[in-house]
CHARMM-style PDB file with segment names, atoms N, HN, CA, C and O in Angstrom:
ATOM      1  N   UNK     1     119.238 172.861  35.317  1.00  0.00      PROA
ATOM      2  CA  UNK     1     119.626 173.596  34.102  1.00  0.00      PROA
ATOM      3  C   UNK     1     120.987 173.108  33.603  1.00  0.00      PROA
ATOM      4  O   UNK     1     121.303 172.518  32.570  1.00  0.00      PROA
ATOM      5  N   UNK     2     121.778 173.585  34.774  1.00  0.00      PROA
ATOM      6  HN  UNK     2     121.521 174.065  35.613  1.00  0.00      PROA
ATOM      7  CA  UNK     2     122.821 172.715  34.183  1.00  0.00      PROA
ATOM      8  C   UNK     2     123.131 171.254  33.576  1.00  0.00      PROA
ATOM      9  O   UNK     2     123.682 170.979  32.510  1.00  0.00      PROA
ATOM     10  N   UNK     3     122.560 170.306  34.678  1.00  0.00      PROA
ATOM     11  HN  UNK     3     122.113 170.529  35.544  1.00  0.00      PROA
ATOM     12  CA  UNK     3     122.427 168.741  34.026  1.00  0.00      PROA
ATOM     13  C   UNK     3     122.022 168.848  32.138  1.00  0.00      PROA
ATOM     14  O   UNK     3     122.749 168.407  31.249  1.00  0.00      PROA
ATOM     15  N   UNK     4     121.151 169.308  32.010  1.00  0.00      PROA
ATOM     16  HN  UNK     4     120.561 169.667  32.733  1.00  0.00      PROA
ATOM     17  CA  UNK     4     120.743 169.289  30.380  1.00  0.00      PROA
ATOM     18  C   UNK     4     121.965 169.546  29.692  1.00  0.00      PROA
ATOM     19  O   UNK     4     122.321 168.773  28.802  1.00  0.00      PROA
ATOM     20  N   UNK     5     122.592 170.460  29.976  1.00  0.00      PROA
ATOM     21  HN  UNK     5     122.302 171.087  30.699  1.00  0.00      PROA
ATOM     22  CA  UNK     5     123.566 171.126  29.515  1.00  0.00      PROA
ATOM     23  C   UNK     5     124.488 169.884  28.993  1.00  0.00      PROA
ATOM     24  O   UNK     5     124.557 169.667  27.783  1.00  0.00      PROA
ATOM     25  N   UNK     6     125.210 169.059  29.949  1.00  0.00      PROA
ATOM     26  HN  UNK     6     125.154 169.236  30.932  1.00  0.00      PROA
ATOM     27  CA  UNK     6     125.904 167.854  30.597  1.00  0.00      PROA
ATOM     28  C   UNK     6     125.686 167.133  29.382  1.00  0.00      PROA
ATOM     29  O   UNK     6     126.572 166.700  28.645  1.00  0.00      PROA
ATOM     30  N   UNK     7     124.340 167.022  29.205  1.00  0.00      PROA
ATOM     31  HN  UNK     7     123.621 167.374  29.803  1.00  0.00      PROA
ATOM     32  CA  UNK     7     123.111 165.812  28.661  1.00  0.00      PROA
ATOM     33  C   UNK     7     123.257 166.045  27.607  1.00  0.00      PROA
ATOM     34  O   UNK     7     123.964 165.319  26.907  1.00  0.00      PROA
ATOM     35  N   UNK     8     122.646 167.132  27.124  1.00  0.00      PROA
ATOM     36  HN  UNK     8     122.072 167.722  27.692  1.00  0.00      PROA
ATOM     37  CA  UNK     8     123.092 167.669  25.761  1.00  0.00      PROA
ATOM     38  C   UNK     8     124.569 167.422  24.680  1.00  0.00      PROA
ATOM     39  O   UNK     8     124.842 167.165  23.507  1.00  0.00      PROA
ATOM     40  N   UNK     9     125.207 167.693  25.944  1.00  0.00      PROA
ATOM     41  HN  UNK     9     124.985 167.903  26.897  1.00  0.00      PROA
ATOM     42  CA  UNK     9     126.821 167.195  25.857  1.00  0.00      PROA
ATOM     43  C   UNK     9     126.945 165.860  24.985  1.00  0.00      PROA
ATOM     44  O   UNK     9     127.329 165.602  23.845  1.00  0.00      PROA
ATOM     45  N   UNK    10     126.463 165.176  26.008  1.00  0.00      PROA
ATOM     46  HN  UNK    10     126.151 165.386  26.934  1.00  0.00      PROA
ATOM     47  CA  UNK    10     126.632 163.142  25.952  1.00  0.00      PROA
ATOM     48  C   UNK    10     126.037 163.143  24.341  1.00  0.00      PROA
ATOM     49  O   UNK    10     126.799 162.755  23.455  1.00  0.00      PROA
ATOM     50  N   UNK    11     124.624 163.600  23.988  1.00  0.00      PROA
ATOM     51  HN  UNK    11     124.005 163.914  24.707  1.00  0.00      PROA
ATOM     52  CA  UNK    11     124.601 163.167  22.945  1.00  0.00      PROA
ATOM     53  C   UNK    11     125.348 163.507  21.608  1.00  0.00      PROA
ATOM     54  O   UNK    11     125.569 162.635  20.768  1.00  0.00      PROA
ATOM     55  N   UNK    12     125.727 164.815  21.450  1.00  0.00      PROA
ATOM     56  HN  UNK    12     125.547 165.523  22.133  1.00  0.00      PROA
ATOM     57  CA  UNK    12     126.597 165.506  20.519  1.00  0.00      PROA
ATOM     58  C   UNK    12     127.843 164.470  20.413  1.00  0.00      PROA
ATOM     59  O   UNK    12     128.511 164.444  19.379  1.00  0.00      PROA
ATOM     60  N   UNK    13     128.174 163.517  21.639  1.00  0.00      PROA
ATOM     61  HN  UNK    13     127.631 163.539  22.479  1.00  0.00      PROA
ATOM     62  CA  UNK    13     129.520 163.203  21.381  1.00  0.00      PROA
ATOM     63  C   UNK    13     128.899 161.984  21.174  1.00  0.00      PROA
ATOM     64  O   UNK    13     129.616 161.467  20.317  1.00  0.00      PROA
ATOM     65  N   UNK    14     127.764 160.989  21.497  1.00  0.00      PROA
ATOM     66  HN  UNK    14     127.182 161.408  22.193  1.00  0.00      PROA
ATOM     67  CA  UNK    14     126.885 159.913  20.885  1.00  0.00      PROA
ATOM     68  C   UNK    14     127.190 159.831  19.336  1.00  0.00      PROA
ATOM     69  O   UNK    14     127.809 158.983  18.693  1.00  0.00      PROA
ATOM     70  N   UNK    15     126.298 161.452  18.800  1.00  0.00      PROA
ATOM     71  HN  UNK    15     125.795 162.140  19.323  1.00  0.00      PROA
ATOM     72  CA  UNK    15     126.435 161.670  17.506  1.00  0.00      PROA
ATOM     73  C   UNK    15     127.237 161.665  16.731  1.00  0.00      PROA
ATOM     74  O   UNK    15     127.059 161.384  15.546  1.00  0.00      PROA
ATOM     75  N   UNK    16     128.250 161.965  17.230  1.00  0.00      PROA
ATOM     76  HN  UNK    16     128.394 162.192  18.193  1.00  0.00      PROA
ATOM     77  CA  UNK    16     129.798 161.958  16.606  1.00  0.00      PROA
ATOM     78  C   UNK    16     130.124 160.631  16.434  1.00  0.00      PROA
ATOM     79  O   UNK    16     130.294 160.185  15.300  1.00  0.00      PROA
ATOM     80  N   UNK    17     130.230 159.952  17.406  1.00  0.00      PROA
ATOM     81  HN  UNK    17     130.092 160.314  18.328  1.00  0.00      PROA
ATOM     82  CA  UNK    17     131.149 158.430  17.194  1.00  0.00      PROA
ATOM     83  C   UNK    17     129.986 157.847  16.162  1.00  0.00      PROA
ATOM     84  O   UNK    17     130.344 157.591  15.012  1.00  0.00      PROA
ATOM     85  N   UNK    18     128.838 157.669  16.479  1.00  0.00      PROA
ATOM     86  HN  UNK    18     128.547 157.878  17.413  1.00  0.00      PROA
ATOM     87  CA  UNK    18     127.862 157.452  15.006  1.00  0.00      PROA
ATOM     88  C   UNK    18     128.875 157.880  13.771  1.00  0.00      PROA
ATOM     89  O   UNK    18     129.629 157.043  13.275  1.00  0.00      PROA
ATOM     90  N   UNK    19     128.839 158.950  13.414  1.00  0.00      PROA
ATOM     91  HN  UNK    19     128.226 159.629  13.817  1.00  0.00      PROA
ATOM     92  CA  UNK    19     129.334 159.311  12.355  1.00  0.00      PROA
ATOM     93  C   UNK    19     130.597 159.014  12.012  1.00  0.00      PROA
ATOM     94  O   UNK    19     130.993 159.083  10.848  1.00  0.00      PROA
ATOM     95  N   UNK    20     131.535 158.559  13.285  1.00  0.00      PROA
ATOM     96  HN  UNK    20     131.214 158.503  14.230  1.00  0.00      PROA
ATOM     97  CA  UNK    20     132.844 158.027  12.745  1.00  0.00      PROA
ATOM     98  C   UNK    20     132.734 157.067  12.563  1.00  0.00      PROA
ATOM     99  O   UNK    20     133.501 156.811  11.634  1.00  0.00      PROA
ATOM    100  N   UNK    21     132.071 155.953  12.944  1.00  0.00      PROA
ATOM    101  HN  UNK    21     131.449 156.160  13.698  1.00  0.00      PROA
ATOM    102  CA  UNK    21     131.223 154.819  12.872  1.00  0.00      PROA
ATOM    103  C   UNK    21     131.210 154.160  11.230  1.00  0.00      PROA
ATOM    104  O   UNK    21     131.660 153.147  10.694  1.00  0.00      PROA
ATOM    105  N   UNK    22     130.336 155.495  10.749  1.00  0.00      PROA
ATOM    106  HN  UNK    22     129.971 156.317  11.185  1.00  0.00      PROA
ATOM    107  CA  UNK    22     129.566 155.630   9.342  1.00  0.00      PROA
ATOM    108  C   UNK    22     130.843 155.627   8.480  1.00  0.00      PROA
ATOM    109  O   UNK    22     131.005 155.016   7.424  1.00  0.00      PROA
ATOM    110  N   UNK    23     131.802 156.498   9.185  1.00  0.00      PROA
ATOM    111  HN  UNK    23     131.670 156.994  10.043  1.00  0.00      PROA
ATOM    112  CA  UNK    23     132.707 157.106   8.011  1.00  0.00      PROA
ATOM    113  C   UNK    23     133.670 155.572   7.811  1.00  0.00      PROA
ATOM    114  O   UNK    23     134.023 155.112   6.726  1.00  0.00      PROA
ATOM    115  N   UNK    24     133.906 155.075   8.947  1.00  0.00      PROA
ATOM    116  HN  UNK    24     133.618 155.449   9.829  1.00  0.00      PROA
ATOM    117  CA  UNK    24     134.775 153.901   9.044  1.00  0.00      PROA
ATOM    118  C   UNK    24     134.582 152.730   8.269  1.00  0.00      PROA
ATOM    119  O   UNK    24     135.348 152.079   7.558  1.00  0.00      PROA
ATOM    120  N   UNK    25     132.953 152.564   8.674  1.00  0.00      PROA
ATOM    121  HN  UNK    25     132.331 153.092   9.252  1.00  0.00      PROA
ATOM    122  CA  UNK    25     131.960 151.578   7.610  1.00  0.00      PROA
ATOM    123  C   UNK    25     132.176 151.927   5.815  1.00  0.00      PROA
ATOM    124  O   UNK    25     132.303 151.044   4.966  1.00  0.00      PROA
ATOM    125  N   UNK    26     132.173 153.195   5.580  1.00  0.00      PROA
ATOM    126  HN  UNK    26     132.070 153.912   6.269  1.00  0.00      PROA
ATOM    127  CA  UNK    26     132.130 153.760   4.148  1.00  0.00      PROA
ATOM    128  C   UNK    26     133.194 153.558   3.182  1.00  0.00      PROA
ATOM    129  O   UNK    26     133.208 153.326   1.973  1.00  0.00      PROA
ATOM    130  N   UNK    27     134.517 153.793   4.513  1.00  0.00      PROA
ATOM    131  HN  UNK    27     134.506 153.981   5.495  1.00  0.00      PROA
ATOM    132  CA  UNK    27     135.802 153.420   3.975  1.00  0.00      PROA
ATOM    133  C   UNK    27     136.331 151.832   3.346  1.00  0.00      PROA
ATOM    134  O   UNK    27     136.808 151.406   2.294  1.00  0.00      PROA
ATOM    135  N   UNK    28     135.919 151.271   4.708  1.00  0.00      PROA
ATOM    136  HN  UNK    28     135.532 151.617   5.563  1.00  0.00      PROA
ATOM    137  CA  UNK    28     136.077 149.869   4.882  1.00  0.00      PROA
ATOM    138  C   UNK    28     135.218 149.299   2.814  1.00  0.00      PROA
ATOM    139  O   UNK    28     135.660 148.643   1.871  1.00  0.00      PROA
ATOM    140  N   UNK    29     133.761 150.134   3.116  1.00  0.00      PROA
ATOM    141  HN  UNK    29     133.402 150.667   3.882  1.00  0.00      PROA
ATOM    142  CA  UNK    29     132.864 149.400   1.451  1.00  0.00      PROA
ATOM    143  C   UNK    29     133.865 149.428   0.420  1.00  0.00      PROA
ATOM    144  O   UNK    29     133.950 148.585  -0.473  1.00  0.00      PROA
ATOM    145  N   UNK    30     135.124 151.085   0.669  1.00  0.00      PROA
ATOM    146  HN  UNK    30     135.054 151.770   1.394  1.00  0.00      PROA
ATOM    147  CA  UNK    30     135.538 151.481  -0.942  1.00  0.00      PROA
ATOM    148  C   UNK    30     136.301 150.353  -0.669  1.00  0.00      PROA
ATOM    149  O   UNK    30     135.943 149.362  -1.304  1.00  0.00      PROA
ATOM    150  N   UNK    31     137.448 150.166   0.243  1.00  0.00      PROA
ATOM    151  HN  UNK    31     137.739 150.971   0.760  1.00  0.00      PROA
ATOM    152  CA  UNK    31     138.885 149.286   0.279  1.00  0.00      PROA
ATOM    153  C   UNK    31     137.996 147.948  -0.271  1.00  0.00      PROA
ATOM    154  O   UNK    31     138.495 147.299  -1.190  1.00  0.00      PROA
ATOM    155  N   UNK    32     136.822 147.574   0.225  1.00  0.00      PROA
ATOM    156  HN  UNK    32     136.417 148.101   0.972  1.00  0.00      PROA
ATOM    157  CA  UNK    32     136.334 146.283  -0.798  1.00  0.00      PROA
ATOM    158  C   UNK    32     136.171 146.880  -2.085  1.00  0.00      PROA
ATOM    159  O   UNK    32     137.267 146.901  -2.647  1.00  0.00      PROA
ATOM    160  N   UNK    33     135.314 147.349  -2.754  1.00  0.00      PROA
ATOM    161  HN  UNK    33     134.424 147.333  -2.298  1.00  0.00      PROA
ATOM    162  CA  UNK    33     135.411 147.961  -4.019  1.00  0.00      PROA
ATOM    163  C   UNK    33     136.739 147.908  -4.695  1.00  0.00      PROA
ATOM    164  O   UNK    33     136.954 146.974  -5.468  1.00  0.00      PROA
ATOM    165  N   UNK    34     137.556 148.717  -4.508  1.00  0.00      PROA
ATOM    166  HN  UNK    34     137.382 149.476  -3.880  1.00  0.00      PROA
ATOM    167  CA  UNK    34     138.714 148.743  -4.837  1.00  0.00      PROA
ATOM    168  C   UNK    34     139.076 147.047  -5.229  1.00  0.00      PROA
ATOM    169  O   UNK    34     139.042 146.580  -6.367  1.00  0.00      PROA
ATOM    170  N   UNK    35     139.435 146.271  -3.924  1.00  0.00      PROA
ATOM    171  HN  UNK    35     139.462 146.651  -2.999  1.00  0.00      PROA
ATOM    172  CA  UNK    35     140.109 145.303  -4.301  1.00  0.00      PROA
ATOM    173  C   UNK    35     139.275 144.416  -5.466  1.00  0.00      PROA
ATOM    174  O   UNK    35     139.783 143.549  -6.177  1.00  0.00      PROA
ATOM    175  N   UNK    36     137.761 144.883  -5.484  1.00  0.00      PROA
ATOM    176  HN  UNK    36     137.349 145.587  -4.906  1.00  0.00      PROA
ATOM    177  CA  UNK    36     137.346 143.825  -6.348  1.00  0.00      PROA
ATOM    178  C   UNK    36     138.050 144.196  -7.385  1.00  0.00      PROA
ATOM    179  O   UNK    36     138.891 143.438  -7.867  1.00  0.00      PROA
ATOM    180  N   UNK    37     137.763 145.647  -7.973  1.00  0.00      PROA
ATOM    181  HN  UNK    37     137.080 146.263  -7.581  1.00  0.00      PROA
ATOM    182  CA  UNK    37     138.473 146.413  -9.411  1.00  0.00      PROA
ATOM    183  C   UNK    37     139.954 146.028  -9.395  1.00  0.00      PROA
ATOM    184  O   UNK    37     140.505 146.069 -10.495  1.00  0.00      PROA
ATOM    185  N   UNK    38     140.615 145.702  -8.458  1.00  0.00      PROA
ATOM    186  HN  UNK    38     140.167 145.668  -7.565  1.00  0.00      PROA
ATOM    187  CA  UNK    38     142.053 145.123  -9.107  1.00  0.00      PROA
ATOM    188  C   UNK    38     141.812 143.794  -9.438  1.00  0.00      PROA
ATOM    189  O   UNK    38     142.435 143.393 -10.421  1.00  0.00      PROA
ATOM    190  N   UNK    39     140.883 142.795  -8.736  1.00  0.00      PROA
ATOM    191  HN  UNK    39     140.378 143.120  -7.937  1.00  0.00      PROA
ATOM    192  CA  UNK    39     140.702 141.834  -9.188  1.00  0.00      PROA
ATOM    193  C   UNK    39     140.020 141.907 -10.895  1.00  0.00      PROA
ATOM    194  O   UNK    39     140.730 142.120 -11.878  1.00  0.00      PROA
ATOM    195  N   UNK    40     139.377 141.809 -10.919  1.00  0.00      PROA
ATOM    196  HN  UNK    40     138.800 141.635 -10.121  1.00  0.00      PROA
ATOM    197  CA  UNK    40     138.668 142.215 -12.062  1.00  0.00      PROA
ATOM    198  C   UNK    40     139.929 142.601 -13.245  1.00  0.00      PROA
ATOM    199  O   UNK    40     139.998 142.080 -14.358  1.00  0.00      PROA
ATOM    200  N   UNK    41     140.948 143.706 -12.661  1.00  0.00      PROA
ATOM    201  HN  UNK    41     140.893 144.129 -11.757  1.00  0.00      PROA
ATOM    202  CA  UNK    41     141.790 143.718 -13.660  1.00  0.00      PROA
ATOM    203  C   UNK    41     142.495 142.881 -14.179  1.00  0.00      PROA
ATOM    204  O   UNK    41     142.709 142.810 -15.389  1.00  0.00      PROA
ATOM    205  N   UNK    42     143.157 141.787 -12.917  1.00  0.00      PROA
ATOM    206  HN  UNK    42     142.983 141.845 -11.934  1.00  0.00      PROA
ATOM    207  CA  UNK    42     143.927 140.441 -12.936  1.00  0.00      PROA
ATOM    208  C   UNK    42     143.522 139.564 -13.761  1.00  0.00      PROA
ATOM    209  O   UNK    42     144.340 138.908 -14.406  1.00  0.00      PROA
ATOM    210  N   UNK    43     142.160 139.382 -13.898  1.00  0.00      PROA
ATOM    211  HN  UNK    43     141.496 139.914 -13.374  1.00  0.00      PROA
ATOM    212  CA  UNK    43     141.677 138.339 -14.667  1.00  0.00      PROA
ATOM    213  C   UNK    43     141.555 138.934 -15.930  1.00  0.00      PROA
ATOM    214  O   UNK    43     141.546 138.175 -16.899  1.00  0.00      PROA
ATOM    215  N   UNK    44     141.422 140.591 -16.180  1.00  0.00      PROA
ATOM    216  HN  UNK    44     141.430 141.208 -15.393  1.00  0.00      PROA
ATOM    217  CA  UNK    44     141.307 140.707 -17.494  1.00  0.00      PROA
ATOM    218  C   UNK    44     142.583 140.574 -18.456  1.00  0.00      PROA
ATOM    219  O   UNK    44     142.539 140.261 -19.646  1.00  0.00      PROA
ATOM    220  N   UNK    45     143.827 140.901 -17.641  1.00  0.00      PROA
ATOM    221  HN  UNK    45     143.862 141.156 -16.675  1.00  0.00      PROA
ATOM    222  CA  UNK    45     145.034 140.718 -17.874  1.00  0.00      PROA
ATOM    223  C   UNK    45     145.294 138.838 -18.028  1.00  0.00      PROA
ATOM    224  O   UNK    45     145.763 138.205 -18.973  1.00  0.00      PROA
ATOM    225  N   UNK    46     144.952 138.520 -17.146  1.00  0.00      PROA
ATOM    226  HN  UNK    46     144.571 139.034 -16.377  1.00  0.00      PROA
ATOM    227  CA  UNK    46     144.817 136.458 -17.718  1.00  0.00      PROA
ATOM    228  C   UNK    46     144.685 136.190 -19.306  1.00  0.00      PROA
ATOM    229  O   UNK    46     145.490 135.705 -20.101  1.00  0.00      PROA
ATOM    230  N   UNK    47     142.846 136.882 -19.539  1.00  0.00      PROA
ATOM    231  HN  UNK    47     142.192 137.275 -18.893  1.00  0.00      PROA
ATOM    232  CA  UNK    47     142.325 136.151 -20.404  1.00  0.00      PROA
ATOM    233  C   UNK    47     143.224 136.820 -21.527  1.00  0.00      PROA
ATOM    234  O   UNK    47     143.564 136.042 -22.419  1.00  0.00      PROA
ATOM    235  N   UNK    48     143.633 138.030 -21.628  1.00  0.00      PROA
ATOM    236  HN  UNK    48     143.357 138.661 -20.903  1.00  0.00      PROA
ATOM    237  CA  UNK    48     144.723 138.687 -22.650  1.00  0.00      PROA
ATOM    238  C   UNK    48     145.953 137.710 -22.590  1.00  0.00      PROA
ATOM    239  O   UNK    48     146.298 137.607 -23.768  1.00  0.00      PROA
ATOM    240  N   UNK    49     146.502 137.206 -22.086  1.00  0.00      PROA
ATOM    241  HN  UNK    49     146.223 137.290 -21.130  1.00  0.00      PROA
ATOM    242  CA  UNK    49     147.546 136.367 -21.753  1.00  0.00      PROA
ATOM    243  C   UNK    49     147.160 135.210 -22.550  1.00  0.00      PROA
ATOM    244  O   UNK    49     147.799 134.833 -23.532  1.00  0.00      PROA
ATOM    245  N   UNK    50     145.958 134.577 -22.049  1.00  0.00      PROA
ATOM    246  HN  UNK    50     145.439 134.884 -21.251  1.00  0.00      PROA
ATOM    247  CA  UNK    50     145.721 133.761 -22.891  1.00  0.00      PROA
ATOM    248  C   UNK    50     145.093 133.470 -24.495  1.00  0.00      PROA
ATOM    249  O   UNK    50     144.955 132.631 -25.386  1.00  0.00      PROA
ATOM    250  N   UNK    51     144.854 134.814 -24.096  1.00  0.00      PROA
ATOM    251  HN  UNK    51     144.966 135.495 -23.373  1.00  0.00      PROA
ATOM    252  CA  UNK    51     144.477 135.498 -25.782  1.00  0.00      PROA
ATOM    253  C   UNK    51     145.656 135.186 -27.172  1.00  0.00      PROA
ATOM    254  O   UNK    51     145.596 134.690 -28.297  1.00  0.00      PROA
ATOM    255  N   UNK    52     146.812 135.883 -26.188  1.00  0.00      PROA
ATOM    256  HN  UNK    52     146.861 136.285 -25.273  1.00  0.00      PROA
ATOM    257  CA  UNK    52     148.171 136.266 -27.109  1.00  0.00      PROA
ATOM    258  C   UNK    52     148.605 134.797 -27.292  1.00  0.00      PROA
ATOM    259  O   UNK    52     148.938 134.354 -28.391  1.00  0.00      PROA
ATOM    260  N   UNK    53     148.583 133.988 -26.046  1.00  0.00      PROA
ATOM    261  HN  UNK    53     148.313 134.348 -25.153  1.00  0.00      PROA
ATOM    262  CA  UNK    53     149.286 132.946 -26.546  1.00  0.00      PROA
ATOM    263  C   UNK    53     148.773 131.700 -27.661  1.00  0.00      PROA
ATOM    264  O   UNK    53     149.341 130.821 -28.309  1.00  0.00      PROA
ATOM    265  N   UNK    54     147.298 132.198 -27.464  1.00  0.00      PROA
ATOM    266  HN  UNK    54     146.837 132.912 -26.938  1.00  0.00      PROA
ATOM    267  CA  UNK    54     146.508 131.065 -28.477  1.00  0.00      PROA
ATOM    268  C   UNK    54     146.158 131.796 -30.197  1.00  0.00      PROA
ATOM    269  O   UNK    54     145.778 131.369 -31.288  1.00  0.00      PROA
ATOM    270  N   UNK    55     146.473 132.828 -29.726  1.00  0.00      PROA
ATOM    271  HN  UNK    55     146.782 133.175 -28.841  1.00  0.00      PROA
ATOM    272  CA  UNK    55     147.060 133.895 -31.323  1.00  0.00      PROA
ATOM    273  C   UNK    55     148.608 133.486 -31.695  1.00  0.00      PROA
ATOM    274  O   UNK    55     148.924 133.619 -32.877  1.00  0.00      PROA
ATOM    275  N   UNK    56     149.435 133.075 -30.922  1.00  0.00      PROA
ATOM    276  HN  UNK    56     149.178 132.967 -29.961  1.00  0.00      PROA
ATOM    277  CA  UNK    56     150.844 132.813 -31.010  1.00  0.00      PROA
ATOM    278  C   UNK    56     150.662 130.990 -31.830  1.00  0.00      PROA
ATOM    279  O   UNK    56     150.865 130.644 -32.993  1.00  0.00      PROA
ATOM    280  N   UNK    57     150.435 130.584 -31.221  1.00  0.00      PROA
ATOM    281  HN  UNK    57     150.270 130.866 -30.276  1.00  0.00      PROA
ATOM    282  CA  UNK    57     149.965 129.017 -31.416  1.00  0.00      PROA
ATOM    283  C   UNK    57     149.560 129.436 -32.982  1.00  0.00      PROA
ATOM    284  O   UNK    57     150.305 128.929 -33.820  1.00  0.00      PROA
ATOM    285  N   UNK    58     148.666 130.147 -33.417  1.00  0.00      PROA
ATOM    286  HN  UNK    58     148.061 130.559 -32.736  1.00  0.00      PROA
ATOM    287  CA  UNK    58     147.757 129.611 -34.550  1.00  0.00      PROA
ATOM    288  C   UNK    58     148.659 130.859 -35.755  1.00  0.00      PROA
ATOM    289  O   UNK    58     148.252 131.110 -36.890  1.00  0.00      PROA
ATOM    290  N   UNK    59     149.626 131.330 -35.256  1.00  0.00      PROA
ATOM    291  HN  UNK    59     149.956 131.126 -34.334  1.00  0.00      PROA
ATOM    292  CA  UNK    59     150.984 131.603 -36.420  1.00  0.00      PROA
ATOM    293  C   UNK    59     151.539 130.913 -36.663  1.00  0.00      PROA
ATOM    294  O   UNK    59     152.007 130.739 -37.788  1.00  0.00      PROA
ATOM    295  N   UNK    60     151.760 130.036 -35.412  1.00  0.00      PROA
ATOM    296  HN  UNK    60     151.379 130.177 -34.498  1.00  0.00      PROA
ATOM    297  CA  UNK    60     152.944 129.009 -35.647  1.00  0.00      PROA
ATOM    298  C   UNK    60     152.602 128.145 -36.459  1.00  0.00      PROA
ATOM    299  O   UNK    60     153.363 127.930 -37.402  1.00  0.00      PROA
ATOM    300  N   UNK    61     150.993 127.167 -36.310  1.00  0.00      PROA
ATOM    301  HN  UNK    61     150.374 127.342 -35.544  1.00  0.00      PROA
ATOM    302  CA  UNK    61     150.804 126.436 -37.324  1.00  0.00      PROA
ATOM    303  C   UNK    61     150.835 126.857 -38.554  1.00  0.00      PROA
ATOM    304  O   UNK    61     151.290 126.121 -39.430  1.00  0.00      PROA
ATOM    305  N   UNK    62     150.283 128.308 -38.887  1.00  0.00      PROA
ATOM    306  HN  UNK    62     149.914 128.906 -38.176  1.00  0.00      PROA
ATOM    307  CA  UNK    62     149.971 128.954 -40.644  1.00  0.00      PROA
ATOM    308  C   UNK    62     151.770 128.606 -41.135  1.00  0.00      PROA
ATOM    309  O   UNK    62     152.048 128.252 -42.281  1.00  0.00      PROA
ATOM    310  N   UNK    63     152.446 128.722 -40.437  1.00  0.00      PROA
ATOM    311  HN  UNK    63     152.221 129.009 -39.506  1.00  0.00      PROA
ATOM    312  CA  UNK    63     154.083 128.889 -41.086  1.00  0.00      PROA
ATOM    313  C   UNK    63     154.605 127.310 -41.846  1.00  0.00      PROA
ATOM    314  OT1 UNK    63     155.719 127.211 -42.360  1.00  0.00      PROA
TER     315      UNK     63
END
């Protein structure tokens, strides 16, 4: 009777590290996510960069 008890035990704490497991895995997906979305911002900030300066260029010639 008791042993089950024990047994019962082992898996509840099985179950658990599973789930910290999961939670660790979940975290780890956003911190990728995330960095893609700053990437993503970097380059949108580039092509604006290069936006302004090839808008800058084509004042300079109209003058």
């Amino acid at each position: 009777e008791r042993e089950r008890g024990r047994g019962g035990g082992e898996r509840e704490r099985e179950k658990e590290r599973e789930r910290e497991k999961e939670r660790e895995r979940e975290k780890e997906r956003e911190r990728k996510r995330e960095r893609k979305r700053e990437r993503e911002k970097e380059r949108e900030r580039e092509r604006e960069r290069e936006r302004e300066k090839q808008q800058q260029q084509r004042d300079i010639r109209k003058e």
